[in-house]
VMD Tcl script that builds the backbone (N, CA, C; Angstrom):
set m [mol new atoms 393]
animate dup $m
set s [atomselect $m all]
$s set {name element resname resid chain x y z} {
  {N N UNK 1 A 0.846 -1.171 0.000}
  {CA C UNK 1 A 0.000 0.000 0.000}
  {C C UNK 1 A 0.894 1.237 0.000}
  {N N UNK 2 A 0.706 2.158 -0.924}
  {CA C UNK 2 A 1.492 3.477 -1.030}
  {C C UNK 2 A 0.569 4.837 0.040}
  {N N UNK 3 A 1.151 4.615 1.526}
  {CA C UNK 3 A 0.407 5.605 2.215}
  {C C UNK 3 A 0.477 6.954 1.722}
  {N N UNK 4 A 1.305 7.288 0.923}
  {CA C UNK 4 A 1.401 8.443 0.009}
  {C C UNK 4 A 0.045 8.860 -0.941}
  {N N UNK 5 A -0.518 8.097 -1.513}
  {CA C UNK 5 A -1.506 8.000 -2.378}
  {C C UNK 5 A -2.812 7.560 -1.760}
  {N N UNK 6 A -3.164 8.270 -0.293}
  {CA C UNK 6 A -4.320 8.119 0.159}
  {C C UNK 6 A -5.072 9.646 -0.176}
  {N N UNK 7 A -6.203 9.378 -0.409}
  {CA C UNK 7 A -6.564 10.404 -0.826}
  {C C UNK 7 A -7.508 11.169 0.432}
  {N N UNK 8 A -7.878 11.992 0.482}
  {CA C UNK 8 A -8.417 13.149 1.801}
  {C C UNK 8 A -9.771 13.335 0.755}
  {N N UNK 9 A -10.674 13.764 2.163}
  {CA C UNK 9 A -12.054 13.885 1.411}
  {C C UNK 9 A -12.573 14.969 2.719}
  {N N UNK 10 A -13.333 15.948 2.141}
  {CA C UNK 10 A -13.919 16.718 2.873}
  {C C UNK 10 A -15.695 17.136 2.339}
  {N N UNK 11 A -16.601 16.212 2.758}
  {CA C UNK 11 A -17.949 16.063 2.880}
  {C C UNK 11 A -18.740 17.254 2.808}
  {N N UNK 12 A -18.312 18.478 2.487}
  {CA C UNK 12 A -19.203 19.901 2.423}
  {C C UNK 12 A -20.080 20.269 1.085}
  {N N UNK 13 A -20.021 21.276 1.141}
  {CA C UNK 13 A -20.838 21.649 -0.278}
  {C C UNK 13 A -20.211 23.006 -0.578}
  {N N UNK 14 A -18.418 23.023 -1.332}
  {CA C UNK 14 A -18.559 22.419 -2.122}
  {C C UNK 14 A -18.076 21.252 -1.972}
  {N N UNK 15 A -17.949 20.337 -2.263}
  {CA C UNK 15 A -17.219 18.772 -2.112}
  {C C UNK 15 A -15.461 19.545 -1.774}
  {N N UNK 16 A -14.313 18.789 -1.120}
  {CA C UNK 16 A -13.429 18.496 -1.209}
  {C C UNK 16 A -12.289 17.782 -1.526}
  {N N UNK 17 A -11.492 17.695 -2.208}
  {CA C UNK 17 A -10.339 16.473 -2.281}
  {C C UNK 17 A -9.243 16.370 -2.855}
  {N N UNK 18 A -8.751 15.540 -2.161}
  {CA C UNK 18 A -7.021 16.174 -2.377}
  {C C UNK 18 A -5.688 14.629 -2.501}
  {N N UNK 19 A -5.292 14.370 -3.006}
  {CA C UNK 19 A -3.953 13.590 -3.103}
  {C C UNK 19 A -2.888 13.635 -3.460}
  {N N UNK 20 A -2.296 13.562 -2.462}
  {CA C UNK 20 A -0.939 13.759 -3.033}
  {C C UNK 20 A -0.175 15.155 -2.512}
  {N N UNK 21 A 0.798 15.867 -2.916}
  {CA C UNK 21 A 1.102 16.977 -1.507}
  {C C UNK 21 A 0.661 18.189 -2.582}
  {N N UNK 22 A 1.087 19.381 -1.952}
  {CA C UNK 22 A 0.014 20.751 -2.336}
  {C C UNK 22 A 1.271 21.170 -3.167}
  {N N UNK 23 A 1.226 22.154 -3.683}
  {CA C UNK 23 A 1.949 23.128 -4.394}
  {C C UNK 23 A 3.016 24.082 -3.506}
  {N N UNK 24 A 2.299 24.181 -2.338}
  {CA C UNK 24 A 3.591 24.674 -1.633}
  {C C UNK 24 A 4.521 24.144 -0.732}
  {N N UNK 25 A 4.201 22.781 -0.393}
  {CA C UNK 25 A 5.054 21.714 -0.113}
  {C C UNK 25 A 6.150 21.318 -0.784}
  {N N UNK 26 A 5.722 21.427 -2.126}
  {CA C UNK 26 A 6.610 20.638 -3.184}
  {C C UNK 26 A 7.577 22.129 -3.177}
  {N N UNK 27 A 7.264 23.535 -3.458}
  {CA C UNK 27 A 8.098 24.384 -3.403}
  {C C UNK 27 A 9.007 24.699 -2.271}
  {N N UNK 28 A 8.527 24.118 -0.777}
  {CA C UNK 28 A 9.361 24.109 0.243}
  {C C UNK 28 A 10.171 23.134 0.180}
  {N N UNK 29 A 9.833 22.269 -0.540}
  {CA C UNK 29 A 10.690 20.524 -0.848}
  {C C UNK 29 A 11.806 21.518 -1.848}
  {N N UNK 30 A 11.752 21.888 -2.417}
  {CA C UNK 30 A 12.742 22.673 -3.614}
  {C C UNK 30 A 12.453 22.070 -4.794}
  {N N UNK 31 A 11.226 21.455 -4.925}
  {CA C UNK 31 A 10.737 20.904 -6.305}
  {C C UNK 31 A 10.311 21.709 -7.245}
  {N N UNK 32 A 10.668 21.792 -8.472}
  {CA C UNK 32 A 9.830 22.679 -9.693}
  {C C UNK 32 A 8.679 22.180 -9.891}
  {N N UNK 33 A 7.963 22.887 -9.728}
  {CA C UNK 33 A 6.552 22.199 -10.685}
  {C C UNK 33 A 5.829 23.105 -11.366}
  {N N UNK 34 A 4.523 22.583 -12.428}
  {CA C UNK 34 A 3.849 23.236 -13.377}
  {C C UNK 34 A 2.659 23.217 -12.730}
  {N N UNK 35 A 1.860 23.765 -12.882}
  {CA C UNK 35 A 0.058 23.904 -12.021}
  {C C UNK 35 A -0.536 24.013 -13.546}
  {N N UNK 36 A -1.399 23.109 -13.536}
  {CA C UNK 36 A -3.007 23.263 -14.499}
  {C C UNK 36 A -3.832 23.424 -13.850}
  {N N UNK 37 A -4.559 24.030 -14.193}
  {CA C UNK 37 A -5.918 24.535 -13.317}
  {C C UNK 37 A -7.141 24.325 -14.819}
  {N N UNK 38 A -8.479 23.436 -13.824}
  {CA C UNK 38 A -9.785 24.301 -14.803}
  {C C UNK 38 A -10.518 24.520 -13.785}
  {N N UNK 39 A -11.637 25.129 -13.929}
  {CA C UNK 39 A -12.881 25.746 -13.292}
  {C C UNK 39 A -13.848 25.067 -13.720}
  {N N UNK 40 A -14.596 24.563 -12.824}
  {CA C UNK 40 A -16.407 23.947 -13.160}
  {C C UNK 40 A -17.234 24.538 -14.127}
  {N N UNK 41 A -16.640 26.272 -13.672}
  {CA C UNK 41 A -17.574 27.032 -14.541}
  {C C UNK 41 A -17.486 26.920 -15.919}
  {N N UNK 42 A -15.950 26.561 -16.260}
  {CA C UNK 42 A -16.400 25.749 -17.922}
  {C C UNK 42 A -16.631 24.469 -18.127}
  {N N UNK 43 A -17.060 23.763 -17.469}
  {CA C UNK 43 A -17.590 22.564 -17.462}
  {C C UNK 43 A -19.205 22.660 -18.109}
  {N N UNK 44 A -19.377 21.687 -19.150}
  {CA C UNK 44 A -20.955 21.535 -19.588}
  {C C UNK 44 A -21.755 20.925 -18.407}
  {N N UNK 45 A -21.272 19.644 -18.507}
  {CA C UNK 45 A -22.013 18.988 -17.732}
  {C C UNK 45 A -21.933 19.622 -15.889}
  {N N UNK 46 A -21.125 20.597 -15.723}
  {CA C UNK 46 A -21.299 21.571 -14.247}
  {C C UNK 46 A -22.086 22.441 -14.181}
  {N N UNK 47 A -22.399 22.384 -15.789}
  {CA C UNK 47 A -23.316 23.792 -16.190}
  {C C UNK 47 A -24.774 23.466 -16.072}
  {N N UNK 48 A -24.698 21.894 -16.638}
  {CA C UNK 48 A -26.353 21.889 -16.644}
  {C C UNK 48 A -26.452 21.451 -15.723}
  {N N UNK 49 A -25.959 20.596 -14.506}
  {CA C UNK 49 A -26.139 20.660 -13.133}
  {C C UNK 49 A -26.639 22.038 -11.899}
  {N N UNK 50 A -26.330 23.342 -12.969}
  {CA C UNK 50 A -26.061 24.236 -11.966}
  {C C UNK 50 A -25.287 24.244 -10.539}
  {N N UNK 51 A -24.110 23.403 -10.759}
  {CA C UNK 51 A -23.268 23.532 -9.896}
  {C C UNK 51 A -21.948 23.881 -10.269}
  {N N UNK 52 A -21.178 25.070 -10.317}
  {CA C UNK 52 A -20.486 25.212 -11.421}
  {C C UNK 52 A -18.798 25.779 -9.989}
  {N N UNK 53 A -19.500 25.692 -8.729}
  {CA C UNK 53 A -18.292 26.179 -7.785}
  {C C UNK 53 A -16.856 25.682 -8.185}
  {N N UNK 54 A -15.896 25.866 -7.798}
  {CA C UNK 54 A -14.917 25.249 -7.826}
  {C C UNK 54 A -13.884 24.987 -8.944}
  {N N UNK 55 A -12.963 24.034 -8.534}
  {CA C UNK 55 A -11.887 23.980 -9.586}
  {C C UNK 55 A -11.015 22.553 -9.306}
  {N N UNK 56 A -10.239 22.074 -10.373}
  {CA C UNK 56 A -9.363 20.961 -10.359}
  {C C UNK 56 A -8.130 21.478 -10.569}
  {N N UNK 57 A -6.777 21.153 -9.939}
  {CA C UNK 57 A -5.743 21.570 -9.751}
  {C C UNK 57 A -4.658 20.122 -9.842}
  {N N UNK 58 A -3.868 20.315 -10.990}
  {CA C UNK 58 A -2.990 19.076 -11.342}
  {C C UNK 58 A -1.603 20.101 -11.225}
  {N N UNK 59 A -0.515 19.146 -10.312}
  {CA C UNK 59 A 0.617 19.444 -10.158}
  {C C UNK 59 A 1.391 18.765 -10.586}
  {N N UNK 60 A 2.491 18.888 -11.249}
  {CA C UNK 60 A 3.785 17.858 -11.657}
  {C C UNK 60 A 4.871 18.704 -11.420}
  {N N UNK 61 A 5.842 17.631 -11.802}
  {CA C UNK 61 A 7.187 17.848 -11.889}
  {C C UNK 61 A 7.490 18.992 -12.711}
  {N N UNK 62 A 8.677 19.713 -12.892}
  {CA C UNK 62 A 8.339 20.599 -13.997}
  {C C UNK 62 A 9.827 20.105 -14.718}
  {N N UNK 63 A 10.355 18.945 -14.043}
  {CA C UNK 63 A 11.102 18.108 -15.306}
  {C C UNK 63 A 11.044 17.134 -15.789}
  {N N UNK 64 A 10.220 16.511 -15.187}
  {CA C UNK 64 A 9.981 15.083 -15.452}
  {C C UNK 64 A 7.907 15.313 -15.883}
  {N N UNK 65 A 7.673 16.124 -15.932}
  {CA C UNK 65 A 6.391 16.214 -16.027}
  {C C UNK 65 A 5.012 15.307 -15.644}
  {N N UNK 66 A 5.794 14.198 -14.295}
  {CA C UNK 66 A 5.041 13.066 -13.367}
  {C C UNK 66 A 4.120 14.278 -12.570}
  {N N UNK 67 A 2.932 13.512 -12.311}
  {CA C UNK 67 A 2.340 13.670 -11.270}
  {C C UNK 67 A 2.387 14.515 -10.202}
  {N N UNK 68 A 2.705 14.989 -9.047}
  {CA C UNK 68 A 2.512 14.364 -7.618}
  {C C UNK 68 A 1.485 15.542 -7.019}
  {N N UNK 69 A 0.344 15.957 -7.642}
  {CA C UNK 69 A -0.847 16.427 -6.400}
  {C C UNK 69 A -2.069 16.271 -7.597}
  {N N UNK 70 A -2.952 15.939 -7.029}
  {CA C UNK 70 A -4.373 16.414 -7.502}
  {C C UNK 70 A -5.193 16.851 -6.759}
  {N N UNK 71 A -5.982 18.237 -6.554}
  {CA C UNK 71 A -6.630 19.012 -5.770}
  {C C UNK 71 A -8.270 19.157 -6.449}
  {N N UNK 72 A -9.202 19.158 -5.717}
  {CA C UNK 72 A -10.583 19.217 -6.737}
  {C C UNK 72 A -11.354 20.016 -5.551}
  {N N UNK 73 A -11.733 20.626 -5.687}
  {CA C UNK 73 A -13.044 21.537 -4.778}
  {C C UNK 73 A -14.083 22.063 -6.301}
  {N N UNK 74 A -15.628 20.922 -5.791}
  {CA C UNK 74 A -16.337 21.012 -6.374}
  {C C UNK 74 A -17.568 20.135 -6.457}
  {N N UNK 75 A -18.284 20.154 -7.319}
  {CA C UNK 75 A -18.918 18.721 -7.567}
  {C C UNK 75 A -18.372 17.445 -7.750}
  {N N UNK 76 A -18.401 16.395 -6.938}
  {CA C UNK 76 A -17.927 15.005 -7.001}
  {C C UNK 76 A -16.718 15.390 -7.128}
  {N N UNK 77 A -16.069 15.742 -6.366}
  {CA C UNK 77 A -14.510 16.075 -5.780}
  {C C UNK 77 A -14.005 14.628 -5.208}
  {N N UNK 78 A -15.119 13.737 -4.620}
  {CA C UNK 78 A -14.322 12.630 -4.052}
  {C C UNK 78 A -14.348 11.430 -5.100}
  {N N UNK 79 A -14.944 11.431 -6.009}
  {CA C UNK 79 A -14.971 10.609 -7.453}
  {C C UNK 79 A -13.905 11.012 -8.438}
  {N N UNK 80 A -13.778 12.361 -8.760}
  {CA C UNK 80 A -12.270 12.792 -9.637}
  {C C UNK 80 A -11.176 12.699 -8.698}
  {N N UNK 81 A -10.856 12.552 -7.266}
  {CA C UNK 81 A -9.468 12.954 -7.205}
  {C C UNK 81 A -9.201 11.581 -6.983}
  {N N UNK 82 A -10.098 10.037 -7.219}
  {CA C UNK 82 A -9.797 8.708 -7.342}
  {C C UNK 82 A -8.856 8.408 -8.824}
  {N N UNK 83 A -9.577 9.461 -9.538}
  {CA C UNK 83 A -8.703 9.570 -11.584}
  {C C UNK 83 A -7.612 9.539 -10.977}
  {N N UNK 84 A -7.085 10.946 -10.477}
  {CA C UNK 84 A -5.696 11.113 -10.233}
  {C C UNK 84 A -5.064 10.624 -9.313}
  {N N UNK 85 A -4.998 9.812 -8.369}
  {CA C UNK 85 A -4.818 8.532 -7.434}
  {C C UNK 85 A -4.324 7.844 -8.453}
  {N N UNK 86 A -5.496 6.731 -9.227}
  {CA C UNK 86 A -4.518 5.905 -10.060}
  {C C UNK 86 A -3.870 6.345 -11.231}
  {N N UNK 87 A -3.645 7.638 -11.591}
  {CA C UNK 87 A -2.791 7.999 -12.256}
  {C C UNK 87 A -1.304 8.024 -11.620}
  {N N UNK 88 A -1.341 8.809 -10.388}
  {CA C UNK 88 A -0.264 8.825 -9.445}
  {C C UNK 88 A 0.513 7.697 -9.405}
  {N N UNK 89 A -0.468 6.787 -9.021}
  {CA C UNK 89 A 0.094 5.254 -8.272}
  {C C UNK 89 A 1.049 4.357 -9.948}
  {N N UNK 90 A 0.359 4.638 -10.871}
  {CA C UNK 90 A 1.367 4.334 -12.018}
  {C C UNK 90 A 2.209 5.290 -12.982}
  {N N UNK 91 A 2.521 6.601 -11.953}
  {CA C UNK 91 A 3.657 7.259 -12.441}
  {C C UNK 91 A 3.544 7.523 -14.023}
  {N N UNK 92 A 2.161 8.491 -13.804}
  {CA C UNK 92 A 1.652 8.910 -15.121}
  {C C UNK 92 A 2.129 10.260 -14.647}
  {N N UNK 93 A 2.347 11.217 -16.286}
  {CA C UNK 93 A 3.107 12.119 -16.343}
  {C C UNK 93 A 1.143 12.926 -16.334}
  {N N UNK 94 A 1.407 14.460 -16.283}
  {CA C UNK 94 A -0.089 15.081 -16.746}
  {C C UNK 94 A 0.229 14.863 -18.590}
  {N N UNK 95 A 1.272 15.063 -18.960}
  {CA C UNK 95 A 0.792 14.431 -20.660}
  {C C UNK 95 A -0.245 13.360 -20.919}
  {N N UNK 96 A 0.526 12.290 -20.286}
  {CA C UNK 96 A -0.485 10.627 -20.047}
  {C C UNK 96 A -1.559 11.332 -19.999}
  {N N UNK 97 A -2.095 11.537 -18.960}
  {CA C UNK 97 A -3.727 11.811 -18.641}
  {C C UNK 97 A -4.129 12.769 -19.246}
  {N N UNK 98 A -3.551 13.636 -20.325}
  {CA C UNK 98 A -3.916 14.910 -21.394}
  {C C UNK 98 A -4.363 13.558 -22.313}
  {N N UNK 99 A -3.475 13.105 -22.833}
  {CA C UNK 99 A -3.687 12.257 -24.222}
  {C C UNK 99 A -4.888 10.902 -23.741}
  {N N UNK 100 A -5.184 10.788 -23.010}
  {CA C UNK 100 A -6.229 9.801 -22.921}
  {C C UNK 100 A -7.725 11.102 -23.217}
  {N N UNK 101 A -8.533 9.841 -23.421}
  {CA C UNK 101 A -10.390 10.164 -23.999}
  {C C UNK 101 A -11.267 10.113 -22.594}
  {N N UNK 102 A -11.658 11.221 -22.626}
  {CA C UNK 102 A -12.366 11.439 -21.475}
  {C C UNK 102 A -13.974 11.442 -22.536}
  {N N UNK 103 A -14.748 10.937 -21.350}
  {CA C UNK 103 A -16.281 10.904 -21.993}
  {C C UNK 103 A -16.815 12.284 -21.984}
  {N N UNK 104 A -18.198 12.993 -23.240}
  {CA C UNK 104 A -18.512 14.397 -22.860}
  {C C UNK 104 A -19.759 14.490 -22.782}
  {N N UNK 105 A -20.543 14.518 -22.000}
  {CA C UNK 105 A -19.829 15.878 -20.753}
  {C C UNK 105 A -19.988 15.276 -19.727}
  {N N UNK 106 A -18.833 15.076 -19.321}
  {CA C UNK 106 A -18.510 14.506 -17.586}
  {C C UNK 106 A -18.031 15.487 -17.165}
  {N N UNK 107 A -18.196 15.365 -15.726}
  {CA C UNK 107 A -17.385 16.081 -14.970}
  {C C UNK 107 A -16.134 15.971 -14.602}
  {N N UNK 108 A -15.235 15.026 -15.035}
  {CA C UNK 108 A -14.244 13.885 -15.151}
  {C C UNK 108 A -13.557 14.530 -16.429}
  {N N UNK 109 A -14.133 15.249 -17.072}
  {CA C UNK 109 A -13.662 16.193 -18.620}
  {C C UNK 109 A -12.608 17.229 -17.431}
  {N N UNK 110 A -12.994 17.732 -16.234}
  {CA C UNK 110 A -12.607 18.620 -15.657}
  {C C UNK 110 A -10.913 17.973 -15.536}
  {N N UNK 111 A -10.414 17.218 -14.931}
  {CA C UNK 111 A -9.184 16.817 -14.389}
  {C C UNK 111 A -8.469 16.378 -15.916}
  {N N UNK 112 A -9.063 15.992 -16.692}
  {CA C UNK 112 A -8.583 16.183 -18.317}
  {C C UNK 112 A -8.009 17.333 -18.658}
  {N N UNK 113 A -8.719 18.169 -18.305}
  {CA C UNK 113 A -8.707 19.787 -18.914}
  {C C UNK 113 A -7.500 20.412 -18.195}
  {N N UNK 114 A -7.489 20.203 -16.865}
  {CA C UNK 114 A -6.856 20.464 -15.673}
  {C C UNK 114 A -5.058 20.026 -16.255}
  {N N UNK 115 A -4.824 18.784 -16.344}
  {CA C UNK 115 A -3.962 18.095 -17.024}
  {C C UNK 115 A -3.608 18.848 -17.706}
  {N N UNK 116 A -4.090 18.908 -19.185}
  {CA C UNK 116 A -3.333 19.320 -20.264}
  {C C UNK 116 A -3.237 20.960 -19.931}
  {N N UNK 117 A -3.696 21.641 -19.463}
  {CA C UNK 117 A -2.957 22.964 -18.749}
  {C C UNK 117 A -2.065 22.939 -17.858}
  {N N UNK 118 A -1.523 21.604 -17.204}
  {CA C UNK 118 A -0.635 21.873 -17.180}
  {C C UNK 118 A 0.755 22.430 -18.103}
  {N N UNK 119 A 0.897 21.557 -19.054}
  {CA C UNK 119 A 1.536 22.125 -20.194}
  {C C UNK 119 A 1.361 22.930 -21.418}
  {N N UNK 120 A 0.430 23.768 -20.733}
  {CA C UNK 120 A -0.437 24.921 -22.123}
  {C C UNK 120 A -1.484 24.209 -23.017}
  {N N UNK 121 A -2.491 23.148 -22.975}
  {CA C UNK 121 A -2.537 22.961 -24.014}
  {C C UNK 121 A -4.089 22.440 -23.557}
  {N N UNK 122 A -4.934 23.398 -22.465}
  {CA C UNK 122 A -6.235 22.934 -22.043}
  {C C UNK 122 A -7.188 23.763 -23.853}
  {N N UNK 123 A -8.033 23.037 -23.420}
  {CA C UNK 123 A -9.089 23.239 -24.612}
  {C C UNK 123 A -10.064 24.321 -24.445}
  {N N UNK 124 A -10.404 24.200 -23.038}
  {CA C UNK 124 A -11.453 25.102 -22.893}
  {C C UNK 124 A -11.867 26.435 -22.227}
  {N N UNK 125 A -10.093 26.200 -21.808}
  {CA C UNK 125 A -10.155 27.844 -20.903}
  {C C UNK 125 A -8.620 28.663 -21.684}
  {N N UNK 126 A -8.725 29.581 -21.336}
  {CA C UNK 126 A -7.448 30.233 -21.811}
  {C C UNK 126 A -6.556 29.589 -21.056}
  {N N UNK 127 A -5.268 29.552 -21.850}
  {CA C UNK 127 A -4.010 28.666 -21.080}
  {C C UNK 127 A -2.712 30.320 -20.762}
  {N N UNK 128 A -1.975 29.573 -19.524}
  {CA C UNK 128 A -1.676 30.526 -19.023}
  {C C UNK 128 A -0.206 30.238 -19.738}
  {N N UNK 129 A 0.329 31.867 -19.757}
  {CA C UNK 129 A 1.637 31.709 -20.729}
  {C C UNK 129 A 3.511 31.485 -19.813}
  {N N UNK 130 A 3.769 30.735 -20.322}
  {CA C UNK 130 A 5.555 30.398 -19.431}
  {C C UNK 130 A 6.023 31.437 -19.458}
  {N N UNK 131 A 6.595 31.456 -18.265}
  {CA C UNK 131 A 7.446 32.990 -17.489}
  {C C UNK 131 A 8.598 33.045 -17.851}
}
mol reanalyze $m
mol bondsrecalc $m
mol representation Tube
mol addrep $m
């Protein structure tokens, strides 16, 4: 069992969840990393729910472009941050989980989206530009 890859759940409204360490851990660790971010609010299927709070947050390496956080505050926050769990646990890069087929419109499109912003290349929100 990788006690590393337990995932945290916080039962509110909006949902919570989290695996893996935060963004400023990894910067106190002296790790580089890249942040993708999407928002619910471009989510379809968040849209016709009318639940559109929140956001998915994918962290990696910023040399090896692996894994190590997935953050979700939102709808079914404790169902997406299980995606990025077993992504983690087999040392998938956010490319990996960019280039896979997500079903549409899931809410599960979100940590997709999330992913491939990490490396500039989300679909549905503006991507943020390298410093």
């Amino acid at each position: 069992m990788n006690y590393d890859l337990i995932p945290s759940v916080i039962y509110t409204h909006p949902e919570m969840a989290w695996v893996g360490k935060t963004e400023q851990v990894l910067k106190a660790e002296g790790v580089e990393v890249n942040v993708g971010t999407f928002p619910f609010a471009a989510s379809g299927r968040a849209m016709a729910a009318n639940d559109t709070g929140g956001f998915v947050k994918v962290i990696a390496d910023a040399k090896t472009d692996r894994i190590l956080g997935v953050h979700v505050i939102g709808p079914s926050a404790a169902e997406l941050v299980q995606q990025g769990a077993i992504a983690m646990e087999f040392g998938s890069s956010a490319e990996d989980l960019g280039m896979m087929v997500f079903s549409h419109p899931t809410l599960s499109e979100a940590l997709h989206e999330a992913a491939l912003a990490v490396n500039g290349g989300a679909i549905h929100v503006a991507n943020r530009k390298k410093r």
